[in-house]
Structures are given as C-alpha cells and as structure tokens.
Residue, then its C-alpha position, 0 to 999 in steps of 0.5 A: x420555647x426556642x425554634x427547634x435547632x440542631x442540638x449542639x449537645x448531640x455532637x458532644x460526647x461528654x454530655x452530661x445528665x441532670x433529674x428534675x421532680x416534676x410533680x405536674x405530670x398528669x398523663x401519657x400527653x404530658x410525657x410526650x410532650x416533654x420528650x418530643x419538645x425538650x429536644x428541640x432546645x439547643x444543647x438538650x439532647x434528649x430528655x426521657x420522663x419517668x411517669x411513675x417517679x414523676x422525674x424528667x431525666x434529661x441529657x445536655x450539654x454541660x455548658x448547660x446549666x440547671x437554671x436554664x434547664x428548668x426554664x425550658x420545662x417552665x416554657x412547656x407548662x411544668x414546675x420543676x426542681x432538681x432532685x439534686x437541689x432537695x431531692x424530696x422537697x416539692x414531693x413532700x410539699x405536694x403530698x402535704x397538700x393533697x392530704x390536706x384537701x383530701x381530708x377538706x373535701x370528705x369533710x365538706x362533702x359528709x356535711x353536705x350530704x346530711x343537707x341535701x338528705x333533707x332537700x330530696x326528702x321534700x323540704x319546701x320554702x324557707x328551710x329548702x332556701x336555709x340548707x341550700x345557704x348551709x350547704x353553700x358556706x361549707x361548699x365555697x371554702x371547700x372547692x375554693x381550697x380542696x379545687x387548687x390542685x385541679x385549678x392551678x394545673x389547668x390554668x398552667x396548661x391553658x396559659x402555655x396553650x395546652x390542655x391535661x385531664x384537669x382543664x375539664x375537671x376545673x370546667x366541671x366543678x366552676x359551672x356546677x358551683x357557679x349554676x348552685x350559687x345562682x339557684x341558692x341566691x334566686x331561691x330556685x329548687x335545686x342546687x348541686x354543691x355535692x355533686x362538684x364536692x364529691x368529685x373533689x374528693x373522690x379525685x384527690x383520693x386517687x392522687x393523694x394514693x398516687x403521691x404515697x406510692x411514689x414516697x414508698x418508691x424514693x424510700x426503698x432506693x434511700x434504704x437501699x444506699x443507707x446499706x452502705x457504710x456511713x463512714x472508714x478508719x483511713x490508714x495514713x502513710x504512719x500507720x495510724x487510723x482517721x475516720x472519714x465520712x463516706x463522701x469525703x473517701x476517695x479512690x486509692x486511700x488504704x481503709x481498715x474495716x473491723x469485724x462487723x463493720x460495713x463497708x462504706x466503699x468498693x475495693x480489693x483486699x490487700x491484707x488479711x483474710x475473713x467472710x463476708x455477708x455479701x447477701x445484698x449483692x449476690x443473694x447467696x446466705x452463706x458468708x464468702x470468704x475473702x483474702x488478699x486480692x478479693x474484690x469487696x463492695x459497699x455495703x457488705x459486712x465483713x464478720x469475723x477479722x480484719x481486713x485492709x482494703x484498698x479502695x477503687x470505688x466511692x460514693x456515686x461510683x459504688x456497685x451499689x449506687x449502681x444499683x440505687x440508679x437501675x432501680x431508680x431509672x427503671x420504674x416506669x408507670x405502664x399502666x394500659x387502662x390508667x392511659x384509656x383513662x386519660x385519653x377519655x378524659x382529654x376527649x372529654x373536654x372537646x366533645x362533651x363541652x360542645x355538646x352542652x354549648x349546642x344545647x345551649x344554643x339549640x335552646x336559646x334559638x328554640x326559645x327556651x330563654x337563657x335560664x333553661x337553656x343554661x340548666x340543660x347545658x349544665x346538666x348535660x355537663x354534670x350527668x357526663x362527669x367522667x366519675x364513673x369512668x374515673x372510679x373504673x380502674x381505682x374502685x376494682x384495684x382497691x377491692x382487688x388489693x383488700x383480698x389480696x392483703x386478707x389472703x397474705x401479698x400486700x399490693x404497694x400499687x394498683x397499677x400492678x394490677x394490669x401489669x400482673x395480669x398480662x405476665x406470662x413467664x415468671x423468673x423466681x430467684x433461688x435463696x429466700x424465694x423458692x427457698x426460705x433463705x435460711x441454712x437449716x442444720x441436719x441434726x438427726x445424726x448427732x448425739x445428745x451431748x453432741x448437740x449440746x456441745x454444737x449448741x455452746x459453741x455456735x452460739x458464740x457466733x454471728x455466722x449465718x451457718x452458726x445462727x442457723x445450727x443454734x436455731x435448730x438446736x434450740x427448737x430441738x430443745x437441747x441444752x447448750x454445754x458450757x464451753x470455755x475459751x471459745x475464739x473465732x478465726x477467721x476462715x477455720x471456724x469456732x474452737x474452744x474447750x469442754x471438760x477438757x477437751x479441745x472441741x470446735x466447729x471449723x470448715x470441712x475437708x473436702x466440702x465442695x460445693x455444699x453447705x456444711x460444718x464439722x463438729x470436732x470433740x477431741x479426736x471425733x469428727x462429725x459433719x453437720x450438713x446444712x439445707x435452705x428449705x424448700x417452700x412447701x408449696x413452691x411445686x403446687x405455686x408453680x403447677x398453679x402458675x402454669x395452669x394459668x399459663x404463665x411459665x417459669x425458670x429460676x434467675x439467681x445470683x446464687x452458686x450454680x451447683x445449688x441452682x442446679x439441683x434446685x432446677x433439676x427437682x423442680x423441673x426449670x430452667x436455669x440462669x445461676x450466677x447472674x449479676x444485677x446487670x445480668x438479670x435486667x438483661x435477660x429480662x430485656x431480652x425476654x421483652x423484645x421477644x414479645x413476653x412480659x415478665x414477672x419478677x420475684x426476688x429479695x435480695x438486694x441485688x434483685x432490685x432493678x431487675x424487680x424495677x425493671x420487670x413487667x410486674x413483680x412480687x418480693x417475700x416479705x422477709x426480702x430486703x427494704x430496698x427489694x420489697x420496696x422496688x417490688x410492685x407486691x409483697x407477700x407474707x408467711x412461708x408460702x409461695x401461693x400467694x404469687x399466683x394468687x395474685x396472678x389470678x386476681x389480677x386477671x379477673x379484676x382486669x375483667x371487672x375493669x373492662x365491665x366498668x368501662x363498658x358500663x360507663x360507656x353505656x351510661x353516657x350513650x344513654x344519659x347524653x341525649x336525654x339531657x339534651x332533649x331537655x328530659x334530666x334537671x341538673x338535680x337528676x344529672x347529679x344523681x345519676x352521676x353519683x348512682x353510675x358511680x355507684x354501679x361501678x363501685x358495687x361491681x367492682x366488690x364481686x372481686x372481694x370474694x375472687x380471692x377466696 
C-alpha cells in the first residue's frame, strides 16, 4: 500500500465513483480497515463499504483507473471486481461454491457420525482402528474441499499481516485433523474427524444463507429497473417513427408512447392527453391524468391514449434509477450481536491459542512428554471451538423466522431480527399498507340493471377504478348486460349503447378529491364512490405496537385529503405527499434524534426508504422491488403480523443474550479443566458439540413465542 499522502482527489470537485464486489469482507475489522486505508492511496478520496451488499464504493479521481483501484484493494488482502465489469459474476462464483461445500460437508459429517456411534459405543481393536481409517477417507477430501473458503481467506489475511474470524477457524480444523491423522496412524483410541467436519458445516450454512440473501438483494434492485421500458418509438424530423433501445435514447429526442406501453424514460408531455399508472413512484392506486406539460417518469404505464413526450431523463438519470441507487447504497448490515460475534472470534485467536501453547509448554517442563502434552493443547483448542457461540445468534434467528413464517411474515434475513427488536417508531404508508390498495365500489345504491349495465361497461377497461367496480360487481354475482359500441377516451371515461340508449361511465362533476365515477344511462345519472379499505385489524396492529412501545404515524406518497382523513380515524400523524427522497429524510432525521425507525410500505417508491430504515416489513401484495429491499414480508389481508414480528424479535433477542451468557459459562468452565489435563480431546468434542446443542435447544422455546 502507498505511504499515506495528501489526496489529490480531494481537491478536485469532479471526482468520480466506482463499485467493487468485495466478496472477502468477513467482519466489522474488514470494514474499517477498507475505509480507514483506501484513503491514504493519492487520488482516492474516500472509500465507504457496504458490509451487507459486500460492495466497496469509493470516490477518486477519474484519472484513476479501475486497474488501479483494484490493486489497492488487492494491497489490503481483498479480491475484488468492478460491479460494472459483471455485475454478478464473482457473487454468483461465490455462492456456487459455498453450496457445494455446504452440501460436501453434510455428507461427509452424516457418514462420519454413523462411524464414530460405533467407536463411543465401545469398538476395541481392529474395527476401532478400521472405522477410524473409514472415517479418515471421507474426512481428508471433506475438510480439504469443504475447508477452502476458510483456508484461503485465512491464508490471504495473514500473507498481507492480518487476521479475520477464519485465521482461527482454519487453525482450529488443521490441528484437530492433523492430532486424528496421527492417533488413526499409531492406533491411538481416539480420533475427532467429526468434530473439524461438523464445524465445516455448521460454518458454511451460515455463509451459504448469508450469500442467498444478498442474490435477493441485487434481484429486487434489477426487478426494480426491469419496471422501465425496454425500448421507445422515436418520432424524427419526418414524421415518422424508430424503435430504439432504452440505452441508445437520449435527452431532447421526441418519443410516442402508446396506451399501455411504458415509459422507457423521463420527459414532459408535449402532446395529447391521457392517465397514467404511476403507482411505482407515488404509491397512489388512482391513475393520474397527464396533459401538455405534465412531468412523466420511466417506468409509469400510460393507459388510455397517446401521448408524445419530450424526453429530459435517460438510462442512468432516470427517477427510477434514482431510486434503483437509494436502495442500493442504503442497505447496510447493522447487526449489534453478529459484531459481539466477531469481536469474540478475533480475540479467540490470541487468547485461546495462548493458552493451549501454555499448556503445552507447562506440560512439556512438567514432564508429560510432547504427546500428552500436545493432546491437552489440542484439547484445549478443540472444547473452546466458538461453536457454541457461533450458533447464538443463527440457531434463535432461524427458529424465530420459522414461527414467523407459520404465523404469515416471511424474514428474508436473520439479522432483521436485532434490528426489529430495537424500533421504536414505525412510519406506515397509506395505499396498499394500512389499506388493501385496491379501489372497492360502493354499489348498494344502485339498481339491478344499473349494476348490470356498469358491469358491460367497465369491463371493457384496463382502469384501475373500472377493474375494482367489476370486481365488486362480480362477487355481488351481477350479470354484465350486453353493451354495443364501448369506446374509451381518454380523460371522459367508457361510452357506449344499450337497448338503445347512450350509456357511460365518465369522470364526475365536481369529484374533488374522492374517488368516484358517474354511471350515466340515458339522461340518468348516478354516482358511484369508491374506498381502498381499511385493514381490519390496522387499529388493534396499532394499539399492539404501542403496548410495545414502539409509536407510529403514516409516510405516504399519496394525496393529502385521503392521508388526512386516513390520520384523523386512526389518530396518527401524518406526512402526505412525500417524495422517495422526502421519505429517507424524514427517516434520517428521526435517526439523529436517537430513534430507530421501522418502515412498512409496497410501493415502488417506498424502496429506499425500506432500504434505509432501522428495520422494515412490506405486504406481500407490495412490488418485487419493495419487498425484496424489505427486511420482511407478510401475507394475507392482515396488518397483525408487523407487531408480531416486533414482539418476537425482542424475545429471540433474549434467547440470544442466554445463548451468549451460556457459551461464556461453558468456556469458563471448560478451559481449565483442559488444562489441568482433566478433558481428552474426545470429550472436548463432545462437549463442544453438547454446548452446541444447548444452545440449539434453547433457542426452540422461541417456536412456541410466536404463537
């Protein structure tokens, strides 16, 4: 690494930023290290790592290349790729391989415990000596193949003067390996092939789930940009019409957009008038009509005319890219006892290794003789195997979110847990969150060939308001009257003819601020209202969250009479109109305050606010890209499950300081009885393995928590 130097990028105000994968990120010290040394290199003036995404975005001068930048990394001990090179490669690569070593290491580890049943239960002689050569062969390959993540990254750190949690792992599993080959080869009694195996394996299920959570991560945010449209008729100077893929559209260029088409780009109207799904951005179910001069967005849908639109806004620059970006550079890892993990295992190293080299030594002047003396190190090495404490946090998250998924909210991340159960405010979004999100009609007033004649009409139509008056009618099991001639125009609604008179469903006078149609038949008029329910249990979720204490208010993009009224029935307050922007900084405001916000939302523009949050949930009827920013999804019409969650949480964070204050018991206890000589190594596994399970065990009082 160069000496540090003043940065010649910091000067520059035309610095740019780059993104590496860097799948070699083990811990809270690997982060530090990265932001505190990338600095120091001339031209990098700040580097900040996403410990979750396992990304290093860093921001340099552009005379700085991406070769460059990826020595430097290299020079601190990190493989790394730009994202922008393949932007899933060496994480695909990564994830590949830990599944296959997972899978390995189950396989090696069930065969070799059937081997060992028989040596406890009292095999002597020739078949102790052949199931300890059995369990050999499967063993060797095993850690050889299954050991290579562990191996490799600890070999990395110490060949650039480091350590990271799998220096002492690697030391663990070589000297248990190395003592079992001896003991097979001199037909000693005892030998400990499951134990290192079973490590193996217990290890690399926690990464493998680790690896499968950040592939959720990077699908919701390419979900997210897959929204936008792909490609845009261009209108030249003649009048006539290309198509051109989205990357190759640039600003300025005139684009038609047909009814039904997205919108590929931002840009303003410069002709024709329309209504356009806009959901994803605003979060609001009714359409919004748009006219000369409108401001549209990538993405939206436009759904009943023509429009030419002006282009401003393209490919990178768009307001959903934007957002692709928030929720990309806002999911952060900030999980407390996963670091109390770490920090345990890098004092591990230094503490436990010197005491097993003490008592090796202490043996060896007490004139035990290398053997014994080396067993009792080894032993001493084997019974403080951070197995137990390892399985803390991962054993109570996976009970946890097995209730969790019984009861109707799916935990896309353990680490959620933590988080969850330290919120206390929550910021609910209006439409499709404390609401269903879908326009219900009110059809009591109408008569039976009223509602068949609004039931031919509106299913003629893609409108959200037409789709949710035809739903209701259908379940109301109304007959749909034959219409004839049904048009759709933009902005007036659906006309056509029945028994010969003119019938429609348009736009009301006078509507105001609530959702409505008018069904006209003939000269008759009658207004149809509409509502997006309630959930029916929002007020009882709400009281449950307060008795928590965790308080609440509602953060919507939706229109402020609607938000309003929504506050005034369930006694919140209330931020109506909010921009995603908006959102993450009310959220950060709220966090500077001290407080630790939970986020629930579905709409496309509440993904980097659930990004971004302390902890946050999405319905399941939420966009891909919400629920997949989302820490938790729940299912089903009811809004229980967001305290539920909160409620388990806490208690498996409980479960999780008992498994830390258990494992801390057993070491106190453990280490000195190894090294006064009193555990063989064989014990030591077993002890190991029963702390192991201790912790398992308690951690399954959390599956009747939930109930």
């Amino acid at each position: 690494m160069n000496a540090p130097s003043p940065s010649p990028a910091a000067d520059n105000a035309a610095l740019v930023s780059t993104r590496f994968t860097v799948p070699g990120m083990r811990c809270a010290g690997c982060i530090a290290k990265i932001e505190r040394e990338l600095p120091k290199v001339p031209g990098i003036a700040a580097a900040r790592a996403n410990f979750s995404a396992k990304r290093v975005a860093i921001r340099h001068d552009p005379a700085l290349d991406e070769t460059r930048l990826t020595e430097a990394l290299r020079e601190l001990g990190f493989e790394a790729q730009p994202v922008a090179e393949n932007p899933m490669g060496i994480e695909d690569k990564e994830r590949q391989r830990l599944t296959r070593a997972v899978g390995v290491a189950g396989f090696g580890m069930m065969n070799i415990m059937l081997l060992s049943v028989s040596i406890w239960s009292g095999a002597e002689g020739a078949t102790r000596e052949l199931f300890h050569w059995l369990s050999a062969l499967i063993a060797l390959p095993v850690i050889a193949y299954s050991g290579r993540p562990f191996f490799a990254s600890a070999w990395m750190a110490l060949s650039h003067k480091r350590t990271n949690m799998d220096v002492p792992i690697s030391i663990g599993v070589i000297l248990a390996t190395a003592l079992s080959i001896y003991e097979t080869m001199t037909g000693g009694g005892h030998a400990y092939f499951e134990s290192a195996v079973m490590l193996l394996f217990f290890l690399l299920a926690g990464r493998t789930l680790d690896a499968v959570m950040r592939d959720r991560t990077r699908a919701g945010i390419g979900a997210l940009l897959g929204r936008m449209g792909k490609s845009a008729s261009v209108i030249g100077p003649d009048g006539s019409t290309r198509r051109v893929a989205a990357p190759d559209l640039e600003p300025g260029m005139l684009v038609l957009v047909a009814a039904g088409e997205a919108l590929a780009a931002d840009g303003e109207v410069v002709d024709g008038a329309s209504a356009i799904d806009n959901a994803m951005l605003t979060g609001e179910s009714a359409p919004e009509p748009v006219g000369p001069g409108s401001v549209v967005h990538a993405g939206a849908i436009n759904l009943s005319a023509p429009l030419r639109i002006r282009l401003t806004h393209v490919a990178e620059d768009t307001a959903l890219a934007e957002i692709a970006r928030l929720m990309d550079e806002a999911g952060q890892s900030r999980s407390a006892y996963v670091r109390i993990a770490d920090r345990a295992s890098r004092l591990y190293a230094p503490v436990v290794h010197s005491l097993a080299a003490l008592a090796f030594a202490g043996w060896m002047i007490a004139g035990a003789g290398w053997h014994q003396s080396l067993v009792i190190a080894i032993a001493v090495l084997i019974i403080t195997c951070p197995c137990a404490m390892g399985l803390a946090v991962p054993a109570a998250q996976v009970v946890a979110s097995g209730a969790l998924l019984r009861r109707g909210l799916l935990v896309k991340d353990g680490s959620a847990l933590e988080r969850l159960a330290e919120c206390d405010i929550a910021l609910l979004d209006k439409t499709g969150t404390l609401t269903l999100g879908s326009p219900r009609a009110d059809v009591g007033a109408l008569t039976q060939t009223q509602c068949a004649v609004a039931l031919g009409l509106a299913q003629a139509s893609r409108h959200p308001l037409s789709r949710g008056l035809a739903a209701t009618l259908l379940h109301e099991g109304v007959e749909p009257a034959a219409i004839s001639d049904v048009r759709e125009v933009s902005g007036e609604g659906l006309t056509g003819r029945w028994e010969g008179l003119a019938v429609a469903l348009e736009r009301p006078e006078n509507a105001g601020e609530t959702l409505a149609t008018c069904l006209r038949i003939g000269a008759d008029r009658q207004i149809i209202a509409f509502t997006d329910p309630l959930r029916t249990d929002a007020a009882a979720t709400l009281a449950a969250l307060k008795a928590q204490g965790v308080s609440a208010s509602i953060l919507s993009g939706d229109r402020a009479a609607p938000v309003e009224a929504l506050a005034r029935e369930l006694g919140l307050a209330a931020e109506a109109e909010a921009s995603p922007q908006a959102k993450l900084s009310a959220l950060e405001a709220l966090k500077a305050q001290g407080r630790r916000p939970l986020m629930v939302g579905d709409g496309l523009n509440d993904g980097p606010a659930l990004a971004a949050a302390h902890a946050s949930i999405a319905p399941g009827t939420a966009s891909d890209a919400s629920q997949q920013a989302a820490d938790a999804v729940f299912i089903g019409e009811k809004l229980m499950p967001v305290a539920l969650a909160v409620r388990v949480a806490r208690k498996t964070m409980r479960i999780v300081r008992e498994n830390f204050a258990f494992s801390i018991a057993y070491n106190l206890l453990a280490v000195p009885l190894a090294l006064f000589g009193l555990v063989t190594p064989l014990i030591a596994a077993i002890a190991m393995s029963v702390s192991s399970l201790v912790v398992v065990a308690n951690s399954l009082r959390l599956a009747r928590g939930a109930r």
